[in-house]
C-alpha positions as CSV (number, residue, x, y, z in Angstrom):
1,X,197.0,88.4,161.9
2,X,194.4,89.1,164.3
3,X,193.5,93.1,165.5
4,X,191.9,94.5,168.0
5,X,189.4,97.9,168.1
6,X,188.2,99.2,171.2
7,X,184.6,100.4,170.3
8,X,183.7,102.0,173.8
9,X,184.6,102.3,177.5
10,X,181.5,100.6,178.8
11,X,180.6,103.5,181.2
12,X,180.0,105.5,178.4
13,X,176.7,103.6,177.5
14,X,173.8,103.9,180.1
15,X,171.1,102.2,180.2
16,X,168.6,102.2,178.0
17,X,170.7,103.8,175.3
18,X,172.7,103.2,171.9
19,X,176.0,104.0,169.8
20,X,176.5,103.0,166.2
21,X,179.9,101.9,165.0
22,X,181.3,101.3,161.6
23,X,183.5,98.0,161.5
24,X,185.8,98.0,158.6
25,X,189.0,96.0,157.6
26,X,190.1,95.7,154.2
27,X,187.2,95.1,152.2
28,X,184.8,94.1,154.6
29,X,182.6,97.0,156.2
30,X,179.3,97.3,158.2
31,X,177.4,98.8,160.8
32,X,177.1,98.0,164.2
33,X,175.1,98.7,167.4
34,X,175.9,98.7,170.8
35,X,172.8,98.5,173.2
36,X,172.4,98.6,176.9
37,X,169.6,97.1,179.3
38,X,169.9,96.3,182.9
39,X,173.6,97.0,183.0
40,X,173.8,94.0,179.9
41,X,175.5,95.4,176.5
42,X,174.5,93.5,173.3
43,X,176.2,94.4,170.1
44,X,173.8,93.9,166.6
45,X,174.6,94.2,162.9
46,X,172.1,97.2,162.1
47,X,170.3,95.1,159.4
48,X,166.3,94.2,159.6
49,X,166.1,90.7,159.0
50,X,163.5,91.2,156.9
51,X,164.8,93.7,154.3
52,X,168.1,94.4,155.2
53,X,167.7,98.0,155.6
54,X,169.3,100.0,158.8
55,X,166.9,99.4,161.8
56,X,167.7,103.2,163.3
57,X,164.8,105.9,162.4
58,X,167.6,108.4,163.1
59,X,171.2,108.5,164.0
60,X,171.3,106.5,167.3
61,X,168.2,106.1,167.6
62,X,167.3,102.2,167.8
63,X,164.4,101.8,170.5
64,X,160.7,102.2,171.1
65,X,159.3,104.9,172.8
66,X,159.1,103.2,176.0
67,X,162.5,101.8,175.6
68,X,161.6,98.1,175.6
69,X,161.9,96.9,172.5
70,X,164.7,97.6,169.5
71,X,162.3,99.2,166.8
72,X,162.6,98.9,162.6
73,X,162.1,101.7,161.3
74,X,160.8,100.7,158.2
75,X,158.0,97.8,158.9
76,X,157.9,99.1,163.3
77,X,159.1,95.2,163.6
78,X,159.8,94.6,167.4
79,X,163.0,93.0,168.8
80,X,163.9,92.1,172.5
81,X,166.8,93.8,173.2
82,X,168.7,90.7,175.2
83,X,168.5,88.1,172.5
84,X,167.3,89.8,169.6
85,X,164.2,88.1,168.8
86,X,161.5,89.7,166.7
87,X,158.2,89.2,168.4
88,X,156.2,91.5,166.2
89,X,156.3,92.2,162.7
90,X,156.7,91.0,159.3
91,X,160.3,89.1,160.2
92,X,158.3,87.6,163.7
93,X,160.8,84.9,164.8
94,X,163.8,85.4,163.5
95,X,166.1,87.8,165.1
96,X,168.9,90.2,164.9
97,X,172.3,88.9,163.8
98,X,174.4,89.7,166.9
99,X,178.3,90.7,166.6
100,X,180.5,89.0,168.5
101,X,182.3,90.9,171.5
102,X,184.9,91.0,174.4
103,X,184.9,92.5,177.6
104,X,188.6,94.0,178.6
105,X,189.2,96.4,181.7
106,X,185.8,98.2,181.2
107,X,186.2,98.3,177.2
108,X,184.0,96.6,174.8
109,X,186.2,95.6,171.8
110,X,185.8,93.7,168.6
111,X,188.8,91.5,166.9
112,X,189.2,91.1,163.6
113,X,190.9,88.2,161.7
114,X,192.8,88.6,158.3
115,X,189.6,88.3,156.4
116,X,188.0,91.0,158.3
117,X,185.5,88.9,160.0
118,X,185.4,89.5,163.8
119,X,186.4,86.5,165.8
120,X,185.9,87.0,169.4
121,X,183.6,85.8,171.7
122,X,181.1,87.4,173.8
């Protein structure tokens, strides 16, 4: 039995900025990231490729200074935001696992499966 969860009314996100979500069902839990450039939402596990650790320095908080780049906090790795590509640091090359997504009457939601694994495309 498949489930929906409505994570945000798209208008609610600007541009250039971030909301963390916890996705849980059953057993299964992790946390996400929603993140907005150039009116384009992405949605990311919050896990460094490299170490696993959360990639926010605080609550929210998932970008450089200049707002160009998703930022680790642990190694400063640098990750475009649109694909989620790491052009600088230890992890260079790999990239961000991305969480899969719908778009419904202005709301970004995520659907589950019976095994808690989301199964909707972007």
């Amino acid at each position: 039995m498949k489930k929906e969860t409505v994570l945000l009314n798209i208008a609610e996100l600007g541009d250039g900025e971030c909301r963390t979500f916890r996705l849980a069902d059953g057993r299964f839990s992790r946390e996400v990231f929603a993140v907005c450039k150039d009116a384009q939402i992405v949605l990311y596990q919050n896990s460094c490729p490299h170490t696993g650790a959360p990639l926010d320095w605080m609550p929210e908080q998932f970008l450089n200074l200049d707002k160009t780049h998703i930022q680790c906090s642990t190694h400063h790795a640098l990750f475009r935001i649109e694909d989620g590509l790491c052009v600088s640091g230890p992890c260079k090359g790999e990239s961000l696992k991305k969480e899969p997504f719908k778009l419904l009457r202005g709301n970004l939601l995520v659907e589950f499966d019976g095994n808690g694994v989301p199964s909707a495309d972007q």
